[in-house]
ZADRENKOL-780556 format. One line per 4 residues: number of its first residue (from 0); their letters; for each residue y, z, x of C-alpha. Coordinates in steps of 0.001 Angstrom, whole numbers, plus 500000, padded with zeros to 6 digits. Each point is the difference from the previous one (the first is absolute). Layout:
N
NUM> a> Y:Z:X | ... $
END
This chain:
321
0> xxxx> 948706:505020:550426 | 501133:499602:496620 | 503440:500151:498660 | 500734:503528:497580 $
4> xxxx> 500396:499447:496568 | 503435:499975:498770 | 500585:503503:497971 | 502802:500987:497775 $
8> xxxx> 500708:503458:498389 | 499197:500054:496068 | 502234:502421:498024 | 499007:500304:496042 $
12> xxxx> 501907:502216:497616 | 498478:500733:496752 | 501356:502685:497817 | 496707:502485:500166 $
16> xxxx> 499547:498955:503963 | 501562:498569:503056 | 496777:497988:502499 | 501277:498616:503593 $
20> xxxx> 497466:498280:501943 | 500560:497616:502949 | 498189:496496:498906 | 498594:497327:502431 $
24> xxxx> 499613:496396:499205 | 496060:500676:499220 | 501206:502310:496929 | 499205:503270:501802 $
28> xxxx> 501801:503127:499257 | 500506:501942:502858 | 501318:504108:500584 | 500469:499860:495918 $
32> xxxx> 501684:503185:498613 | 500401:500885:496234 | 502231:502729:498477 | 501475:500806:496890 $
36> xxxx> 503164:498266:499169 | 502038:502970:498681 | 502264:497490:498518 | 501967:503077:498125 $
40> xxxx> 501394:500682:503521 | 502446:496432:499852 | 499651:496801:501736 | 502099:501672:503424 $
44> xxxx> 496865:502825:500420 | 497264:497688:498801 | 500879:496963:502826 | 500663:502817:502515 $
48> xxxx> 496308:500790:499660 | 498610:496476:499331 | 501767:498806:503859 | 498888:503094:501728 $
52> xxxx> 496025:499035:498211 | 501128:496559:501269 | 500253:501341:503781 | 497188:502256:499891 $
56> xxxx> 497927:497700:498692 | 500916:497216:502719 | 499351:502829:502579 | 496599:500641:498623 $
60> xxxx> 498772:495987:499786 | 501618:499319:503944 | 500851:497048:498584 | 503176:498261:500503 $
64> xxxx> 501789:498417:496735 | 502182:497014:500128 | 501086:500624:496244 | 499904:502108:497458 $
68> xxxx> 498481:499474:496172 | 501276:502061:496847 | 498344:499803:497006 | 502014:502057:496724 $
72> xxxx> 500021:499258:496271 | 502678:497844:498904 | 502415:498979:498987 | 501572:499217:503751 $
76> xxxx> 501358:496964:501571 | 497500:499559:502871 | 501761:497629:501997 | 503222:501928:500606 $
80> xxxx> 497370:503142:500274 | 501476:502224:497114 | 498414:502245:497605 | 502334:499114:496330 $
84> xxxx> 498426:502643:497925 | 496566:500451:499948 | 498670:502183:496727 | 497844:502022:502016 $
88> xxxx> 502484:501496:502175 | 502666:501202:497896 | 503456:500175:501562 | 498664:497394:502912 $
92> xxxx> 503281:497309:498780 | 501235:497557:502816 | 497724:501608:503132 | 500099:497036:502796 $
96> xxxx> 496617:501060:501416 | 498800:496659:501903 | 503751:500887:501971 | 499018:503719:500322 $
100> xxxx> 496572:499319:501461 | 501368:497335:502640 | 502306:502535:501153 | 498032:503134:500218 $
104> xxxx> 496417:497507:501789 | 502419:497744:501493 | 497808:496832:499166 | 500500:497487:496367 $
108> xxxx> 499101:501456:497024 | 498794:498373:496944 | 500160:501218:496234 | 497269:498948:497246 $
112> xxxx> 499391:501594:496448 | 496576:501657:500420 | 497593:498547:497976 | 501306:496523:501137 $
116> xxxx> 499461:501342:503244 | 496168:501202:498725 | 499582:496699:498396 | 500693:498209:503802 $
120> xxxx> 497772:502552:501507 | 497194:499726:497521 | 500167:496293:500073 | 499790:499863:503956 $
124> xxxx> 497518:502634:501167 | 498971:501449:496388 | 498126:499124:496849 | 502428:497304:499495 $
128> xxxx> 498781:497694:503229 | 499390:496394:499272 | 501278:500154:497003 | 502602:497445:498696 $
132> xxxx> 501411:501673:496938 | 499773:503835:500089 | 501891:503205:497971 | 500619:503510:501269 $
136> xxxx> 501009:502916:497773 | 500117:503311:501693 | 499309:502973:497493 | 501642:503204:501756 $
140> xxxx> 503520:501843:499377 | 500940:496726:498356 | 498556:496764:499663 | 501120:496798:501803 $
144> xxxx> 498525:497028:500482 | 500000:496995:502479 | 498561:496245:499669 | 498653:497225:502386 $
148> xxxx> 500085:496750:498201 | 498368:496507:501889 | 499808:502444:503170 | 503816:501128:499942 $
152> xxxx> 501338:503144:499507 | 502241:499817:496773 | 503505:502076:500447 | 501773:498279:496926 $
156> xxxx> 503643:499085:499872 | 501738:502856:501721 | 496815:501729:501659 | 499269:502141:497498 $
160> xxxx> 497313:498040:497804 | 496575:501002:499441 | 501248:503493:498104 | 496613:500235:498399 $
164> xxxx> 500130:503854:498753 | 503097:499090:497322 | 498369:497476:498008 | 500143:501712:496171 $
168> xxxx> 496641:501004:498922 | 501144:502196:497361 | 503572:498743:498277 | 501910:503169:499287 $
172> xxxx> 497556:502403:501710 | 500798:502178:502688 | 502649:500291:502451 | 499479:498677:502964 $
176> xxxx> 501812:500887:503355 | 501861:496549:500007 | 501559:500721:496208 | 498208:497500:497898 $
180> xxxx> 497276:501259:497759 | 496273:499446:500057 | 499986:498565:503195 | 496078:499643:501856 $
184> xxxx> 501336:502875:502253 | 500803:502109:496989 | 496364:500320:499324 | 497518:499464:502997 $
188> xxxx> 502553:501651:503268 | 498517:503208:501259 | 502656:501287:498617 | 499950:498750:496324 $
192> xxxx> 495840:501468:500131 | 501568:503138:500576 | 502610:500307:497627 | 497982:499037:497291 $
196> xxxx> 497577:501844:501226 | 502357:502900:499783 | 501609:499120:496751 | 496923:500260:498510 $
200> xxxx> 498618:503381:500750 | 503306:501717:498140 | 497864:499158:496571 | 496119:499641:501733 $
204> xxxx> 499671:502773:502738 | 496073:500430:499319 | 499921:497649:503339 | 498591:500718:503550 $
208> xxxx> 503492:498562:501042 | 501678:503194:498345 | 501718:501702:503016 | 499422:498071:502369 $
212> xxxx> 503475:499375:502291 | 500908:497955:501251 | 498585:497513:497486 | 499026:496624:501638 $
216> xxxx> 498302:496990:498867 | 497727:500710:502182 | 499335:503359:497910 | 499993:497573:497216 $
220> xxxx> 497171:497531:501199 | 498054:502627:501049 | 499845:501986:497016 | 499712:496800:497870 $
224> xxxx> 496713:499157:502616 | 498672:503727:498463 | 500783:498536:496378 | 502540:502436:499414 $
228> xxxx> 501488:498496:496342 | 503461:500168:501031 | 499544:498151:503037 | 497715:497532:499067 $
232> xxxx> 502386:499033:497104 | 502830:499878:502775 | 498097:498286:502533 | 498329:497328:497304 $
236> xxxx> 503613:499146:499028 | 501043:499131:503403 | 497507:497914:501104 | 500392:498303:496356 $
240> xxxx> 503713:499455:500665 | 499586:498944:503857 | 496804:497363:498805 | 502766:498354:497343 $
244> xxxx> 502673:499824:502677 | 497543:498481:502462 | 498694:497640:497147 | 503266:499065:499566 $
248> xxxx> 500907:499362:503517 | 496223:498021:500546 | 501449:497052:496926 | 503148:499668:501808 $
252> xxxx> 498893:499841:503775 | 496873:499042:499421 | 499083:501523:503211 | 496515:500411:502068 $
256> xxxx> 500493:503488:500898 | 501697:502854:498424 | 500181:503198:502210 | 500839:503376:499364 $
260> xxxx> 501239:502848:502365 | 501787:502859:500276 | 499340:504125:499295 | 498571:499018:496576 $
264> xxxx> 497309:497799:501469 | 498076:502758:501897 | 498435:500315:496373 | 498014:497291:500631 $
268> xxxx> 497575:498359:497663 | 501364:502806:497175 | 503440:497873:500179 | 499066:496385:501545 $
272> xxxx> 496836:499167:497221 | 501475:500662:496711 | 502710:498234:501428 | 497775:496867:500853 $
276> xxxx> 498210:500283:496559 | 503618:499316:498541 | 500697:497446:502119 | 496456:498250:499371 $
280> xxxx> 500158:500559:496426 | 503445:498925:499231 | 501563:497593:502453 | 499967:496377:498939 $
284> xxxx> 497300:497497:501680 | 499588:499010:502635 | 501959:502593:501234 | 498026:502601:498744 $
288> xxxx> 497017:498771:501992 | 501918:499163:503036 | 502030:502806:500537 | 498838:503083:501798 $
292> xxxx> 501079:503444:500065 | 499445:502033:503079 | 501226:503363:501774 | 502383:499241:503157 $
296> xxxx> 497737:499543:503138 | 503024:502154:502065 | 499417:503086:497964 | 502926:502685:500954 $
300> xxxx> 501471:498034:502685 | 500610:496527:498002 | 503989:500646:500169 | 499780:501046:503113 $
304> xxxx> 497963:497130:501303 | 502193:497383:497688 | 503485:501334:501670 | 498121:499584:503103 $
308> xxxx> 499310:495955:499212 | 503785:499583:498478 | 501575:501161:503482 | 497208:497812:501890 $
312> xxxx> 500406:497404:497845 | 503731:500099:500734 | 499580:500079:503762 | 497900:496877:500173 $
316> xxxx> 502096:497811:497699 | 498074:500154:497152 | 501843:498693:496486 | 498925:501647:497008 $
320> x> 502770:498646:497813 $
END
């Protein structure tokens, strides 16, 4: 009889959702749960409701965990297991959440920026496998990013590298959420689509997106698929913006694989081929040729799933720098 996989429990926080799964060593996601975040409510409400997720979930898998996995947008110091001050969740300043987790499941707990966390998950059971050199940039509330270089996850300096979403794309543009203008994240978040989106209808309301509330990019991309002027201009200016960025990030890395995930994604094609026509058209050879861009293989649960290979990872030893 064989032996049972090892299985940890997977917590992710995003700003628009919270996802707990528990994750076995094959990548599965087992008793997974999804609710909104709620993140007006404070950090002490929000992690009150993400552990009690956490135990239902484990009672719904019948799995044991020997760890738990946490996957947040940074910035947060992942090996003392503390959220510093993450954009996303304002008024979340200091929060030692690998320390609250151990506590309240009584096994280790292990802290990871999300879309590093994606990246590792992508790379291992994802689009990403058997590839040496590999990007992630998840398009949702925000937009983070996450690298595997030579078949290594890259952290940088202080664990926080791979902050893919606040490159400039636009010098003196828009605010984004970290304080710098024209950030990436400024302009192709679900958020940003909205806002502009928004900011736009106060002088062009001849647009199906008139009334609508809440207003989502997902509004957005749908109304741009019916060729609604408003959001076609929208839409075409964020897949422009995101195909630059990507271009950019293809000369640097030079990588074989460049996947994107998050809420944005579930646009599909409408989002991922203008974005490859960039990418073909203006990255520099051979990189243009080599270089792929593809939707994350995980779909919904890539987070999930990539918290779930940090605290595995962790538990067998396994040195990712």
């Amino acid at each position: 009889m064989s032996a049972p996989q090892p299985a940890v429990l997977s917590l992710d926080i995003g700003g628009t959702k919270l996802a707990v799964g528990v994750v076995t060593s094959d990548g599965t996601v087992h008793g997974l749960l999804v609710e909104p975040t709620r993140r007006e409510e404070g950090p002490q409400s929000v992690i009150a409701r993400l552990f009690d997720m956490g135990r239902r979930s484990v009672a719904r898998a019948g799995l044991d965990v020997a760890a738990v996995g946490i996957s947040c947008g940074g910035p947060l110091d992942g090996p003392r297991g503390i959220l510093l001050c993450p954009p996303h969740l304002p008024g979340w300043i200091d929060i030692p959440l690998g320390e609250m987790a151990r506590i309240e499941f009584g096994v280790p707990a292990f802290l990871e920026n999300d879309a590093t966390a994606a990246a590792l998950g992508e790379h291992r059971f994802g689009a990403g496998r058997g590839a040496s050199t590999m990007l992630y940039l998840t398009i949702s509330t925000g937009v983070g990013g996450g690298s595997v270089v030579h078949g290594k996850l890259h952290r940088g300096a202080a664990g926080n590298g791979g902050e893919l979403g606040h490159v400039v794309v636009r010098p003196g543009g828009r605010i984004c959420t970290c304080g710098r203008k024209g950030c990436l994240e400024a302009y192709v978040s679900g958020s940003s689509i909205a806002e502009r989106a928004a900011e736009a209808l106060a002088t062009e309301p001849a647009s199906a997106l008139a009334g609508v509330s809440p207003l989502t990019s997902a509004e957005v991309a749908e109304a741009a698929r019916g060729n609604d002027q408003l959001a076609r201009r929208i839409w075409d200016e964020t897949t422009e913006v995101l195909g630059q960025a990507v271009t950019d990030l293809v000369n640097i890395f030079e990588p074989e694989l460049v996947i994107l995930g998050g809420g944005v994604t579930r646009s599909g094609a409408m989002l991922l081929e203008p974005v490859a026509e960039v990418v073909a058209r203006d990255a520099m050879p051979p990189a243009a040729k080599s270089a792929h861009v593809v939707l994350a293989g995980l779909g919904d649960v890539v987070c999930v799933a990539g918290a779930g290979v940090v605290a595995l990872d962790a538990l067998a030893g396994v040195d990712h720098g």
